[in-house]
C-alpha positions as CSV (number, residue, x, y, z in Angstrom):
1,X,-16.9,-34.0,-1.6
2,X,-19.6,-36.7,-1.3
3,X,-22.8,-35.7,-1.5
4,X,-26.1,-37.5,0.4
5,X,-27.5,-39.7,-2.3
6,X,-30.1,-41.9,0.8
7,X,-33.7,-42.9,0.0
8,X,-34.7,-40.1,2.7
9,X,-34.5,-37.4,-0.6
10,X,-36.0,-39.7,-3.5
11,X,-35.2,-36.3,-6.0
12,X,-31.5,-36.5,-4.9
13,X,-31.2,-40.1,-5.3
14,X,-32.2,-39.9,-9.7
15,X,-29.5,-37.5,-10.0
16,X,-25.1,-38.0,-10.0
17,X,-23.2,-35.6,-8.1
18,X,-21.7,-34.7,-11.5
19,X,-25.6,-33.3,-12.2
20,X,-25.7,-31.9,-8.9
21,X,-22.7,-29.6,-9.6
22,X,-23.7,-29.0,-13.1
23,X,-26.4,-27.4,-11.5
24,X,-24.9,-25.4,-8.9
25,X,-22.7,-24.0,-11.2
26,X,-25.7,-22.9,-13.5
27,X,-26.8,-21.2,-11.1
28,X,-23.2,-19.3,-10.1
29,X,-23.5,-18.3,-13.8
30,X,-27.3,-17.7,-14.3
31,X,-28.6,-17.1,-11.2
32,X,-32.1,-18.2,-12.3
33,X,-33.3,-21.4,-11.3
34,X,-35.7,-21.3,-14.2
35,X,-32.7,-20.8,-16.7
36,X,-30.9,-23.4,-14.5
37,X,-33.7,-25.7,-15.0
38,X,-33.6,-25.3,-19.0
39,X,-30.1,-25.8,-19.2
40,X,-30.1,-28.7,-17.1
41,X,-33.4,-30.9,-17.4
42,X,-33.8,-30.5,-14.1
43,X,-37.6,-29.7,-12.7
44,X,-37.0,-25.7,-10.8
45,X,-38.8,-27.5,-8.0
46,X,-36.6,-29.9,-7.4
47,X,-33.9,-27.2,-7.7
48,X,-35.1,-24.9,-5.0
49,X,-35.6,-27.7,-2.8
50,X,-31.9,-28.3,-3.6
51,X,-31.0,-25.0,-3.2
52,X,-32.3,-24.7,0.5
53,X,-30.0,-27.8,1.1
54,X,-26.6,-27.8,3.2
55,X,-24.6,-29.8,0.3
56,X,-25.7,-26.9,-2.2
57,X,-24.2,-24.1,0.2
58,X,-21.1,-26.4,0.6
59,X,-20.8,-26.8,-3.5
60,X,-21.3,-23.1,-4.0
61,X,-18.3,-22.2,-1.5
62,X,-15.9,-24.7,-3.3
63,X,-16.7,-23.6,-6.6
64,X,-16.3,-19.9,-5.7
65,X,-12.9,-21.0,-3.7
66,X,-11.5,-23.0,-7.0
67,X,-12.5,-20.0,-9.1
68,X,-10.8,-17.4,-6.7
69,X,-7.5,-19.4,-6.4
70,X,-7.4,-19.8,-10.6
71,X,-8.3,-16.0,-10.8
72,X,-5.7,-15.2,-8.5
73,X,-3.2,-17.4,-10.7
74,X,-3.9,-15.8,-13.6
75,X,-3.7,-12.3,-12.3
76,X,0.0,-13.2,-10.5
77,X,1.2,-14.2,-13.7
78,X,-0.4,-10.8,-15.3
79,X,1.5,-9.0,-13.0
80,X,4.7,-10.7,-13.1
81,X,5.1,-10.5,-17.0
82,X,3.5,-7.2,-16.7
83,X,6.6,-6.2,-14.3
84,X,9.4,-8.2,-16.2
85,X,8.0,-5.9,-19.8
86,X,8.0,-2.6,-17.5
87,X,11.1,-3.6,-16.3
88,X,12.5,-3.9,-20.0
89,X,11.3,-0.7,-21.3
90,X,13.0,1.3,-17.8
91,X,16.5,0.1,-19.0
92,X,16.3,-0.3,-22.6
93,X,13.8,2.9,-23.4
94,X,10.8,2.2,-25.2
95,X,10.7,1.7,-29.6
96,X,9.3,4.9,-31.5
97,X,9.1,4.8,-34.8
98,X,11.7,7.5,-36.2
99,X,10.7,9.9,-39.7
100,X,13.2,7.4,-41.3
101,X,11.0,4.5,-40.5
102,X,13.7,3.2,-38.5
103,X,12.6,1.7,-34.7
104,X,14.8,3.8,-32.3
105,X,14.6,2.7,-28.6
106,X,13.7,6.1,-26.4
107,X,14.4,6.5,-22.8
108,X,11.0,6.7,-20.4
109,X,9.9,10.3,-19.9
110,X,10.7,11.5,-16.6
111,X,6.5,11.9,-15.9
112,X,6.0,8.2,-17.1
113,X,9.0,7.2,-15.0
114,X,7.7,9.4,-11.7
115,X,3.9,8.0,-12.4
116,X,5.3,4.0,-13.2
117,X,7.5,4.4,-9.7
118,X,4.7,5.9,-7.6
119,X,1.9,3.4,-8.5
120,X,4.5,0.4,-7.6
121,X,5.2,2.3,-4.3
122,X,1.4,2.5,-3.4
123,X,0.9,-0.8,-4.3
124,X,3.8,-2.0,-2.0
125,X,2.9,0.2,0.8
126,X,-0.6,-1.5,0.5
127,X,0.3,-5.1,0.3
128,X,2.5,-4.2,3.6
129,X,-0.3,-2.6,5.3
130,X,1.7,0.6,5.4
131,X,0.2,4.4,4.6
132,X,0.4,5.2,1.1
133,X,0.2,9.0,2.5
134,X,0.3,10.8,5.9
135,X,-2.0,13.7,6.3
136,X,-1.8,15.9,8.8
137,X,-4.0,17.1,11.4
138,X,-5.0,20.8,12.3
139,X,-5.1,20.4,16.0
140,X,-6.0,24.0,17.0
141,X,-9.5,23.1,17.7
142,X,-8.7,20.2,19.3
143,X,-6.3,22.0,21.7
144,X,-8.9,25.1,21.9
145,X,-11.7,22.4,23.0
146,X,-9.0,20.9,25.5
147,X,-7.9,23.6,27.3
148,X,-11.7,24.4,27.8
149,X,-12.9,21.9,29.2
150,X,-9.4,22.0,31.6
151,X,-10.8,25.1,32.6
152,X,-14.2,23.6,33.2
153,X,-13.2,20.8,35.0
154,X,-10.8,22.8,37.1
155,X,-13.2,25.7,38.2
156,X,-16.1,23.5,38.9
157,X,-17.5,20.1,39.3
158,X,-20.8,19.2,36.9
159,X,-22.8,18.9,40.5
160,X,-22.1,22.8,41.3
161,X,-22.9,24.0,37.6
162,X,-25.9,25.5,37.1
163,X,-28.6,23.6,34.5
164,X,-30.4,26.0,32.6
165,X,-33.8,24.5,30.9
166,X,-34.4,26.7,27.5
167,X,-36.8,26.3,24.9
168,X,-37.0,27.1,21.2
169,X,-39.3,29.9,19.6
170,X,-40.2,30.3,16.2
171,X,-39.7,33.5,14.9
172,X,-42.7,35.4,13.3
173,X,-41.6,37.5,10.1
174,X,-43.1,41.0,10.1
């Protein structure tokens, strides 16, 4: 991205656009132009003036883009190794140290195989945008409600029923 380096903004102009990111991302981490500032050599005037700036906004986004997208790198190839080991230990069993000292390989436990299969289920369902779980309704006071107001609407129309003003008294304890 190229960044405005004119006459119109002599404080822009003294610094590279490898400054001007330095000192976005500063700020990403610090969140203090003072600290920003110290870090930098930049004067915290200069920086908020900066700050206010559409180029500042625009470096903000593509840092916090770049950052995502190597987060979510990392946390794919978390996951996949994470699955490939999980998928080890369901076929071969897992290694327990025997009273022998001996390793001996042990078959999942039927709770840590249950547990294991319906975490990867809910995850699936999620990433499909399916229901992890279906709860049902009670619909008797929905269908008590309903066939109320049926009755209502069939004995009488809101014009014909009669509107009765009340008012609220405070009780008095004797």
């Amino acid at each position: 991205m190229q960044l405005p380096v004119k006459k119109e903004n002599q404080k822009l102009f003294h610094f590279s656009e490898e400054k001007r990111r330095e000192c976005v991302i500063s700020y990403l981490v610090h969140k203090s132009l003072k600290k920003v500032g110290e870090l930098t050599g930049v004067n915290r005037h200069t920086l908020a003036e900066w700050k206010d700036q559409p180029w500042w906004r625009d470096i903000e986004a593509e840092i916090v883009t770049e950052h995502a997208a190597k987060f979510d790198q990392r946390l794919s190839k978390l996951l996949e190794t994470s699955i490939e080991k999980l998928q080890e230990r369901i076929e071969e069993g897992e290694l327990k140290l025997a009273k022998d000292g001996q390793q001996v390989s042990t078959p999942i436990s039927a709770k840590d195989l249950a547990y294991i299969t319906k975490t990867i289920f809910d995850t699936r369902q999620v990433l499909r945008n399916l229901p992890t779980s279906i709860q049902k309704r009670d619909d008797t006071l929905l269908n008590i409600l309903a066939e109320k107001l049926r009755k209502v609407a069939l004995t009488a129309s809101i014009e014909e029923t009669e509107i009765i003003d009340i008012e609220a008294i405070e009780e008095t304890g004797q």
